[in-house]
Structures are given as C-alpha cells and as structure tokens.
C-alpha positions as CSV (number, residue, x, y, z in Angstrom):
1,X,0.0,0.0,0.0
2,X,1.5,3.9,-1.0
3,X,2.0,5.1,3.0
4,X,2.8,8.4,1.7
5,X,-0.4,8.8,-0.4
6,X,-2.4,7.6,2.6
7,X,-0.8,10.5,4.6
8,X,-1.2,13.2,2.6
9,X,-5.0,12.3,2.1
10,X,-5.8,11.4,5.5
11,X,-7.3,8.5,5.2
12,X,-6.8,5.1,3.3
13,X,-7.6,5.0,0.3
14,X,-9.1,1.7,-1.2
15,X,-11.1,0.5,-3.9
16,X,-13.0,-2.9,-4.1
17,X,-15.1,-4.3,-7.4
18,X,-15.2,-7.1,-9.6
19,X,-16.0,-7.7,-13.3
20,X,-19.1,-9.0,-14.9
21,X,-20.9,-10.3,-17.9
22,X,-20.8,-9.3,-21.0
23,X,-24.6,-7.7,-20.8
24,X,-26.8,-10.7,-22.2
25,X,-28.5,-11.1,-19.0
26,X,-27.4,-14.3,-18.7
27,X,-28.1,-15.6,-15.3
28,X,-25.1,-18.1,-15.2
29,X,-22.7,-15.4,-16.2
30,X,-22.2,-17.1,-19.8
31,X,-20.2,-14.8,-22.5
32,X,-20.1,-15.0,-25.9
33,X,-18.1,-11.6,-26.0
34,X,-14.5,-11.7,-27.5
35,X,-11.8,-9.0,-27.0
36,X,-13.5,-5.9,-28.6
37,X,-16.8,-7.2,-27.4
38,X,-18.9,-4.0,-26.7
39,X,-21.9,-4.6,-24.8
40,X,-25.5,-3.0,-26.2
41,X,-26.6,0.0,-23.4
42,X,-30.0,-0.9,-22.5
43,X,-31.8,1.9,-21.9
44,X,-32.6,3.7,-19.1
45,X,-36.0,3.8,-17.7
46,X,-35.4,6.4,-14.9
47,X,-34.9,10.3,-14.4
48,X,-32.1,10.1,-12.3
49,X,-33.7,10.6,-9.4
50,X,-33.3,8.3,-6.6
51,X,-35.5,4.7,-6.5
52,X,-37.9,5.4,-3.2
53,X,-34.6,4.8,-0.7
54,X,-35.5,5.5,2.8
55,X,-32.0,4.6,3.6
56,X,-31.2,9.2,3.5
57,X,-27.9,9.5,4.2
58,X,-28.7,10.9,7.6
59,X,-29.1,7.0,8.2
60,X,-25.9,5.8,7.2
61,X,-24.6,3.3,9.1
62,X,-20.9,5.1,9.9
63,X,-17.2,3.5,9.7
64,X,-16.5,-0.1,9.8
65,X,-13.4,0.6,11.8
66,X,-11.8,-1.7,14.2
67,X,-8.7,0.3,14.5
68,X,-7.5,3.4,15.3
69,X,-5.5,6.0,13.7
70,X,-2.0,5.7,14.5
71,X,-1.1,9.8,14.4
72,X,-3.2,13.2,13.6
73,X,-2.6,12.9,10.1
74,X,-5.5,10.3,9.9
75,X,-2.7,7.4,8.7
76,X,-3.8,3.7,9.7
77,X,-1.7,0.7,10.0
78,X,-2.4,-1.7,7.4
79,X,-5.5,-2.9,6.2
80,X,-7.4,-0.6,8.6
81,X,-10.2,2.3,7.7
82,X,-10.0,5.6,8.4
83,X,-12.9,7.9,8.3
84,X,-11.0,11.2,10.0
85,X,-12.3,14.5,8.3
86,X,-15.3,12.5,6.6
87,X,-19.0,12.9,7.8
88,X,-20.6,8.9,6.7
89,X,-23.7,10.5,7.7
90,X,-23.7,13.6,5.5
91,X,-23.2,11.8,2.1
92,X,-24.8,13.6,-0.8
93,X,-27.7,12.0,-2.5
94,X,-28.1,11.0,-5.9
95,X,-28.9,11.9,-8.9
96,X,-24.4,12.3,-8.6
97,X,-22.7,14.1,-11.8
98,X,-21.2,12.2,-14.2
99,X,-17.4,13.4,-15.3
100,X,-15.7,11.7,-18.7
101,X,-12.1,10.3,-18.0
102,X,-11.4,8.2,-20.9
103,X,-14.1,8.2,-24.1
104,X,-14.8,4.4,-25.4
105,X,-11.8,2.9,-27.2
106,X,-9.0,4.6,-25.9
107,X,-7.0,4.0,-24.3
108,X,-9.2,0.8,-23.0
109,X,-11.5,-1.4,-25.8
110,X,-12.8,-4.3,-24.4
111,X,-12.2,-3.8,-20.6
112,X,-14.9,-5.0,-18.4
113,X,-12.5,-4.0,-15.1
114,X,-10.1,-1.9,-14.3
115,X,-7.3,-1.9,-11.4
116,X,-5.2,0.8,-9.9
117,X,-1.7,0.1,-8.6
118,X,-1.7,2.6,-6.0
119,X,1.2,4.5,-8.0
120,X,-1.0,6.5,-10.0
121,X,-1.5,4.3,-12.8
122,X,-4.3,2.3,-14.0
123,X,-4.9,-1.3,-15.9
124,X,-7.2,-2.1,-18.4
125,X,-7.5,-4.9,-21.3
126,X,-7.1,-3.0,-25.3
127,X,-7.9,-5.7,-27.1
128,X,-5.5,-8.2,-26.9
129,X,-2.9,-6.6,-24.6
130,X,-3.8,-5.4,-21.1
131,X,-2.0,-1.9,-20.6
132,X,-1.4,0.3,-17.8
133,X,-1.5,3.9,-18.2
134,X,-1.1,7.5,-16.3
135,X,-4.4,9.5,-15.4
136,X,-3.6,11.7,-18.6
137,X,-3.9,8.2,-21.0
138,X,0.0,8.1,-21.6
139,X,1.4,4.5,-21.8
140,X,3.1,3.3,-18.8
141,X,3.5,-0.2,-19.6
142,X,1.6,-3.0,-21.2
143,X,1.4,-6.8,-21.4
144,X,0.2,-9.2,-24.3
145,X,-3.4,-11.0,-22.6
146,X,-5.2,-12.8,-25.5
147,X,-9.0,-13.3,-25.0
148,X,-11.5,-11.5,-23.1
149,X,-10.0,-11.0,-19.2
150,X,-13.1,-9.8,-16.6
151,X,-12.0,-9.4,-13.5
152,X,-8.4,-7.7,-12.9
153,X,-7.1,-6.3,-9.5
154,X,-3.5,-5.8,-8.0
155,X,-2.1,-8.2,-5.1
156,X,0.1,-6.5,-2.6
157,X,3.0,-8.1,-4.4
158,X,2.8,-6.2,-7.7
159,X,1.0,-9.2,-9.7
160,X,-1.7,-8.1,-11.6
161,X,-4.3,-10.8,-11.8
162,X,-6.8,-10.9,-14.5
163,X,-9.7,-13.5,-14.5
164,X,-9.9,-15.6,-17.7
165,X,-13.8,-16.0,-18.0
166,X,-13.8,-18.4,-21.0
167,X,-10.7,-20.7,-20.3
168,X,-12.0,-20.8,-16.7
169,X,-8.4,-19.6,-15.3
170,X,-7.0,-17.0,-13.3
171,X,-3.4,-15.5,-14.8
172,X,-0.3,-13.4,-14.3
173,X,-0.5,-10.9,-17.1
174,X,3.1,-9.1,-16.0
175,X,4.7,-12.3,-15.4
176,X,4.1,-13.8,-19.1
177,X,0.6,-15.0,-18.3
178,X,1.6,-17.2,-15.2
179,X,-1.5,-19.5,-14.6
180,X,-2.5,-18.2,-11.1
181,X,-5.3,-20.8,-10.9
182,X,-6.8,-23.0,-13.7
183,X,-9.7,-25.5,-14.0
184,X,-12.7,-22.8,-13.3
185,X,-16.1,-23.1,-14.8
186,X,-16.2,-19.4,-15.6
187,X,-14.1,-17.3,-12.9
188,X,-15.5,-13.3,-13.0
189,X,-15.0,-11.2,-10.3
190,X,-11.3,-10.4,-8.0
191,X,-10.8,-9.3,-4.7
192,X,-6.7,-10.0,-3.3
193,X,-6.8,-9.2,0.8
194,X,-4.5,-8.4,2.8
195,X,-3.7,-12.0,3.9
196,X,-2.4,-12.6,0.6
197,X,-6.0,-14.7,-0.1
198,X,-7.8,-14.5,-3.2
199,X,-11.6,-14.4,-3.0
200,X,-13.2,-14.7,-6.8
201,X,-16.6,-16.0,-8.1
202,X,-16.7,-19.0,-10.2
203,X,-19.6,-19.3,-12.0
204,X,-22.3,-20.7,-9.9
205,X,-19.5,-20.5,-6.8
206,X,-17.5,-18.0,-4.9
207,X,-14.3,-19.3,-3.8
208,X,-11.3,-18.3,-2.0
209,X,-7.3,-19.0,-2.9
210,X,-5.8,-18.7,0.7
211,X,-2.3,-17.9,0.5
212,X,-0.6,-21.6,0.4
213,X,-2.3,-22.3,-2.5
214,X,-5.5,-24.3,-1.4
215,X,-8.9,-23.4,-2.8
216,X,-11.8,-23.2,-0.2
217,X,-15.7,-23.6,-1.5
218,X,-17.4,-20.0,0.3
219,X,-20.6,-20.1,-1.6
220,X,-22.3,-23.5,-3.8
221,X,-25.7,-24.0,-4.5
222,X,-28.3,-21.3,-5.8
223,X,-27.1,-18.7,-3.7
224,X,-24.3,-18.7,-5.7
225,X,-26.1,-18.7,-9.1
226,X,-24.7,-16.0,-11.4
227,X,-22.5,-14.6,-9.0
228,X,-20.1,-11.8,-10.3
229,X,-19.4,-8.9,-8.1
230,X,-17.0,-9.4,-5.0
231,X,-15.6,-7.3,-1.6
232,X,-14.3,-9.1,1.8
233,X,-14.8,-6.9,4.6
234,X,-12.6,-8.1,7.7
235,X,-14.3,-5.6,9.9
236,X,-17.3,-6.8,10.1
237,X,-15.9,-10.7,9.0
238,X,-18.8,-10.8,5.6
239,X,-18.2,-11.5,2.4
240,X,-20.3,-9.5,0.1
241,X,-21.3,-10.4,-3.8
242,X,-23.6,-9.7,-6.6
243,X,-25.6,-12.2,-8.5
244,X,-25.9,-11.0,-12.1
245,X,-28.8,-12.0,-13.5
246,X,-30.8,-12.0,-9.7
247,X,-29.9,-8.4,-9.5
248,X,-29.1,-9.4,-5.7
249,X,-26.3,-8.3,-3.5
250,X,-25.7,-11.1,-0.7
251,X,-23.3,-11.6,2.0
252,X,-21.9,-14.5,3.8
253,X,-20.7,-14.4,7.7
254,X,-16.7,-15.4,7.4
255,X,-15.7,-17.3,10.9
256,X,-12.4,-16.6,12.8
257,X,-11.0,-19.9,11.1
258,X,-11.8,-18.9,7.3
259,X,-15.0,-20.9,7.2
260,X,-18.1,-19.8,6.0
261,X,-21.4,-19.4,7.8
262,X,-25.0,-17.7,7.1
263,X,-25.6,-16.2,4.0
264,X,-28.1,-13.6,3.7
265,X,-29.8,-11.4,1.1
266,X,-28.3,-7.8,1.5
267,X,-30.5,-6.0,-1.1
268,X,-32.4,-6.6,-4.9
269,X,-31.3,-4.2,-7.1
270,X,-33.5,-2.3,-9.3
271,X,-36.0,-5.1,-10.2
272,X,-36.9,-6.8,-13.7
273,X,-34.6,-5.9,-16.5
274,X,-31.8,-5.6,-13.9
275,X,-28.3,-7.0,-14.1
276,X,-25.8,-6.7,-10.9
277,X,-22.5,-6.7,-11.8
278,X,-19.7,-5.3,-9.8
279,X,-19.5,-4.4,-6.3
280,X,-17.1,-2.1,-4.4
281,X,-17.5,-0.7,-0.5
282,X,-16.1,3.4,0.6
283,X,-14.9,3.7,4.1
284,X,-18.0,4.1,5.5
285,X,-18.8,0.6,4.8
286,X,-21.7,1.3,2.0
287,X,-21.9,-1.0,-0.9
288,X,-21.7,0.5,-4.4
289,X,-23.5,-2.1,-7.7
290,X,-23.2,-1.1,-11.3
291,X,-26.2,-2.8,-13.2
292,X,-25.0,-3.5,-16.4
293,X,-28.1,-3.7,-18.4
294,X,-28.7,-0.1,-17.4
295,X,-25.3,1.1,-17.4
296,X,-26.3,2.2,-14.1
297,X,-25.0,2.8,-10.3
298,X,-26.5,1.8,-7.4
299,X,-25.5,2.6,-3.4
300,X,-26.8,0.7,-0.6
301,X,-26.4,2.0,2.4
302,X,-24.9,-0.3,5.0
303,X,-25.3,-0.3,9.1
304,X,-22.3,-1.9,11.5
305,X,-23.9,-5.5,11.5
306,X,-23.9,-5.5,7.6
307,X,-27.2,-4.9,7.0
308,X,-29.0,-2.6,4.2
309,X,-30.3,0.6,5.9
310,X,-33.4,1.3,3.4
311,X,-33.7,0.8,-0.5
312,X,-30.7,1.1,-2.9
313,X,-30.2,4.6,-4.1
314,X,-29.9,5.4,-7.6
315,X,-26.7,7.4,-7.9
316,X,-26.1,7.1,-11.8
317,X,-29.2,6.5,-13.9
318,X,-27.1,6.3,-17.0
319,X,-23.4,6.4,-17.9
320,X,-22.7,7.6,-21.6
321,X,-21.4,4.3,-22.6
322,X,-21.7,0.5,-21.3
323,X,-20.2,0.0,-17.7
324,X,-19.5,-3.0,-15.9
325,X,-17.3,-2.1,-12.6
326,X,-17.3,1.1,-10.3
327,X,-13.9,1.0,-8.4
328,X,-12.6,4.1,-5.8
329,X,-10.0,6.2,-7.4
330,X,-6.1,5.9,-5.8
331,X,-2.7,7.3,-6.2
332,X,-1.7,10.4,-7.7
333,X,-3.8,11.9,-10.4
334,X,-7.1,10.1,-9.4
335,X,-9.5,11.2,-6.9
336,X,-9.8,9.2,-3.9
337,X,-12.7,10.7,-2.5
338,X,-14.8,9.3,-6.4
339,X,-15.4,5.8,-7.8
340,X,-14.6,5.4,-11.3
341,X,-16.6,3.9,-13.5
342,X,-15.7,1.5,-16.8
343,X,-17.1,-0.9,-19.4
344,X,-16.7,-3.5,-22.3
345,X,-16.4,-0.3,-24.5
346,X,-13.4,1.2,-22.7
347,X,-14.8,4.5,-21.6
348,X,-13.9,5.5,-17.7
349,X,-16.4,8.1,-16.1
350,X,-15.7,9.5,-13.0
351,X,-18.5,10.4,-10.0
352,X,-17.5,12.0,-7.1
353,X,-18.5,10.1,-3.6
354,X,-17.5,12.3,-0.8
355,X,-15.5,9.6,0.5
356,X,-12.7,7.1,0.0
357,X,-12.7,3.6,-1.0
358,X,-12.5,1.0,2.0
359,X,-8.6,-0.2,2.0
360,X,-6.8,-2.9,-0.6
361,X,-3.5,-4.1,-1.1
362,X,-1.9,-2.3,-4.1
363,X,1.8,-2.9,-5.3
C-alpha cells in the first residue's frame, strides 16, 4: 500500500469491485463476447432521481473501523479504515454528476475492469494486450493478454491478476501470463486481501485462494447462481457479492477460522430488467452495484452488523457508454474521494463520492 499517499489524504484509500458479464443477461454469467466485445446499453427507464430509498444518508450506518488512527494525520496501519475529516452521515444523495475520464476505445477497448496500482496508474484490457496507463492516458507499460480478461485487480506483491472467464483460469498478465489458478467453470470477479488470499466468483461458486495455495468452497448452490461482483470486509468478518442475473447483492458471515457461515440477502437491485455486476465498499462501509443492463450505479447504504439501511439509491441513472465495474479512485492523479466507472467499451467516467474507498492491497 502507498503510506505516503495515505498521509497526505488522511485517510486510506481503497477501492473494491469485480468484473461482470458481458450484458446478455445471462443468469449463469455465460459470455459470448471476444476482445473488442462491446456490450448493447440498455436503456434507461429512470430520471435520475433516486429509487424510493429510505436509507437518506442521515441514516448511514458510519465507519467499519476496528482500528484506530495511528497519528493526527489520519494514517492507519495496514488494512485498517480511516474515516477522519469524513461525515458517513452527510453523504450527498443521488442523482451524482457524471465526469468523462477516458471516451470508449481509448486507451481501453474491451475492458470489463479496471485496477489501480496505487502509483497513480491504472490497468485495463485494449484488445489483446492489457496496458497500464497514467491519469492523462499516456502509456506506462503494457502486457500481451489474449482473449476477453473480466476481472483484474493488483495483489500487494505487484502481480496483476486478470480472470480468464472463458478458459476458466485466473493468470499473471506481468509475469508472461503465469496461470494463477486454472480449471474454473467461468471465474468473474477479483478481490486479493491483505492476507495474501484471493476471494473470486466462479460461476455458480464464490471461492477463496488462501495464501498456500489451497482453494476453499465459500458459496455453492443457488445462492451462488450467477455470481459476479465481490468485496471481503474483515471488519465486520462478511463477504459480500452480486448475483448478475438476480440483480441481488448477498453476503456470507466469514468465521475466525476462514469458514463460511449464514448467508443472507443484502438488497435486490432495481428489479426486472436488472443486471448486478460489480460491487465495491467506501470507508464508510456502504456498498456500491453497477447494473450492467442499465449502465447504471446503485448505493446501498450499510449499518455496523452489515445490513442494508433502506432501499438502494440510484446514484447514476445512465453512464454515456456500457459499464461493468465502479472501483474508488487511488494514487496520484485520481481522486480518492470518487469511484470510477468502466465498461466493455473502454470508456472510464468519474463520480464523485464524498469519500474514500474501504482499503486494498496495491503494489
């Protein structure tokens, strides 16, 4: 993690958010998308005002914290949130202001996630290379990734991971396409911890890659049917995910040993026609869903136990292109205090939050 970033901000910055579909509305999570494979922008059906929430901000449920902050400055020790200077209970309600970044097609085509290393620089797939670039779009680096890549996030080690949806494999892309983990149905969605685990959904599973190796079940059944979006919040010990096609955000209680216990509906998602895809969580431990088939963004507001606080509130009716993934801004150049929002077509819109991204490992 950049110390000196988290510093100078005052709190920890963070993002968390997987990848998705590639907007059929397939339960299942099937693709039939190939690199450049730009998703159709359903329309949207709402004004961009908010969807009957009674969750106002006012009844946010406040910082996730379990630590505190180790000087003034609003620094943390590792892994820790720090909500110092930031009012979780005055958050500004939607209809939020949408800001262009990146127009479709450059520099990303064909990105259904992006990651940020923390060093101002951000990944993203262009068709058959994944490339990381500087908040002005300038080349930084780039790696050859054939095939469509979902999911993609940084471990704390510098590898950047990037989920191979149709091979069913999880690789390396900056160290020559390393197979991470292979024999998946259909992995989607990324989330690296601090641990040096891996929590990512498989198809109709979520799973977790502890850090010898070994591959833990976390979700089977029909509660994991379609699942897609992913976030591990220590704090409160829940793993939280989407299902696609459900338009349902879940969560499952993690025990002190790693093993998983109730799972619970968090929140449906805008209803018929819906499709939740990624999933990301700010400092004050609120959720944040993009549904896909709306090119849309959702918050649901969160309390201490991990429970929704009213309806989801619309934030984004309708982003100019196709997004898939809404992930908080870090490292120099990018806004912490915004998510930033991407899609199939490669355009990366920014909205302003109010507050930063619940902590991540970067490089």
């Amino acid at each position: 993690m950049n110390k000196a970033s988290i510093a100078v901000l005052g709190a920890v910055l963070g993002l968390a958010s997987a990848c998705g579909d590639d907007g059929t509305g397939d339960e299942t999570g099937a693709s039939t998308g190939g690199d450049s494979g730009s998703t159709t922008q359903a329309p949207a059906t709402d004004d961009g005002t908010t969807s009957g929430s009674s969750g106002e901000p006012g009844t946010s449920g406040g910082s996730t914290s379990t630590g505190t902050p180790d000087d003034s400055t609003g620094s943390t020790s590792e892994g820790e949130t720090d909500t110092a200077g930031f009012d979780c209970d005055a958050l500004a309600p939607g209809p939020l202001a949408v800001e262009e970044v990146f127009p479709p097609g450059a520099p990303f085509n064909g990105s259904e996630d992006i990651a940020f290393d923390g060093q101002g620089n951000v990944a993203g797939k262009s068709g058959g290379n994944v490339v990381l670039v500087a908040a002005d779009g300038s080349m930084v680096d780039g790696w050859p990734d054939p095939g469509p890549a979902w999911g993609m996030r940084f471990t704390a080690a510098g590898e950047l991971l990037a989920a191979k949806y149709q091979i069913g494999e999880i690789h390396v892309v900056n160290d020559g396409g390393a197979v991470l983990v292979n024999g998946l149905a259909a992995v989607n969605g990324l989330f690296p911890d601090f641990d040096g685990n891996l929590w990512f959904t498989d198809g109709g599973a979520v799973r977790r890659r502890n850090a010898d190796g070994s591959i833990d079940p976390i979700v089977t059944g029909t509660d994991a049917m379609g699942s897609n979006g992913v976030v591990w919040d220590p704090d409160r010990g829940l793993l939280f995910y989407t299902r696609y096609g459900a338009a349902e955000v879940r969560s499952v209680v993690i025990g002190g040993d790693g093993s998983p216990g109730a799972n619970s509906l968090v929140a449906d998602i805008g209803g018929p026609g819906t499709a939740v895809d990624g999933l990301s969580m700010d400092a004050c431990g609120n959720l944040y869903a993009v549904d896909q088939a709306n090119a849309a963004l959702y918050r649901v507001y969160m309390d201490e136990t991990g429970s929704a606080v009213g309806d989801p509130e619309l934030l984004v009716a309708s982003f100019p292109s196709n997004v898939a993934n809404a992930v908080f801004g870090t490292g120099d150049g990018w806004d912490p205090l915004s998510v930033y929002a991407a899609g199939v077509p490669g355009g990366v819109y920014r909205v302003e939050i109010g507050v930063p991204g619940a902590p991540y490992p970067t490089p």
